[in-house]
N, C-alpha and C positions, 0 to 999 in steps of 0.2 A: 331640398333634395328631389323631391316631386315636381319642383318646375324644371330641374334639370331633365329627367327622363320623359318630360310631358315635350319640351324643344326639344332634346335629341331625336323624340317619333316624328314629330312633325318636319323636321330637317330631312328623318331618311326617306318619309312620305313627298316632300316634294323633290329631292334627288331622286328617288322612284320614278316619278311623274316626269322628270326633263331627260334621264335616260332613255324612257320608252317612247318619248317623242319623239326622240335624236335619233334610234335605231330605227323607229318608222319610218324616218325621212330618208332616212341612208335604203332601206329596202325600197320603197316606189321609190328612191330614185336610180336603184341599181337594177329593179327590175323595168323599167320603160327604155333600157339602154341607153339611158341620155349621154351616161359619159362617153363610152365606146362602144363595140356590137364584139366583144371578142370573150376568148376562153376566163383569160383574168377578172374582167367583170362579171359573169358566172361564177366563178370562184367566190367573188367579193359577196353575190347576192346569197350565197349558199349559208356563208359565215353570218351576214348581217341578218337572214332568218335566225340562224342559230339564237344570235344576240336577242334578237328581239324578241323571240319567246322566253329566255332564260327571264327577261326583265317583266316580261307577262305577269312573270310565274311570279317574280318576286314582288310584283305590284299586288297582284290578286293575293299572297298570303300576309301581305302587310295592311290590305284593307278589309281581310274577311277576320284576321285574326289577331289582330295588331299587337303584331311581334315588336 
């Protein structure tokens, strides 16, 4: 029973981990304008902040407090 909740942490700690990589890539690469120079990718950069703090947040309480 304890190896199961010891791999379930460890699975959401590295899905943690590849989320917040992915929304970082998505913001520098929405904020350098690479894809287009328009309102829509503004839009997209605003959201992909959103995202990537949400994952911040859920990084930093999974490794200060390991929920």
């Amino acid at each position: 029973m304890k190896e199961d909740i010891f791999k379930s942490h460890l699975k959401k700690k590295s899905q943690s981990k590849l989320a917040l990589s992915i929304s970082l890539f998505i913001v520098l690469l929405t904020s350098t304008g690479y894809i287009f120079n328009s309102k829509g990718v503004i839009f997209l950069f605003y959201i992909s902040c959103f995202v990537f703090f949400y994952n911040l947040l859920i990084h930093f309480l999974l490794e200060k407090f390991d929920i």
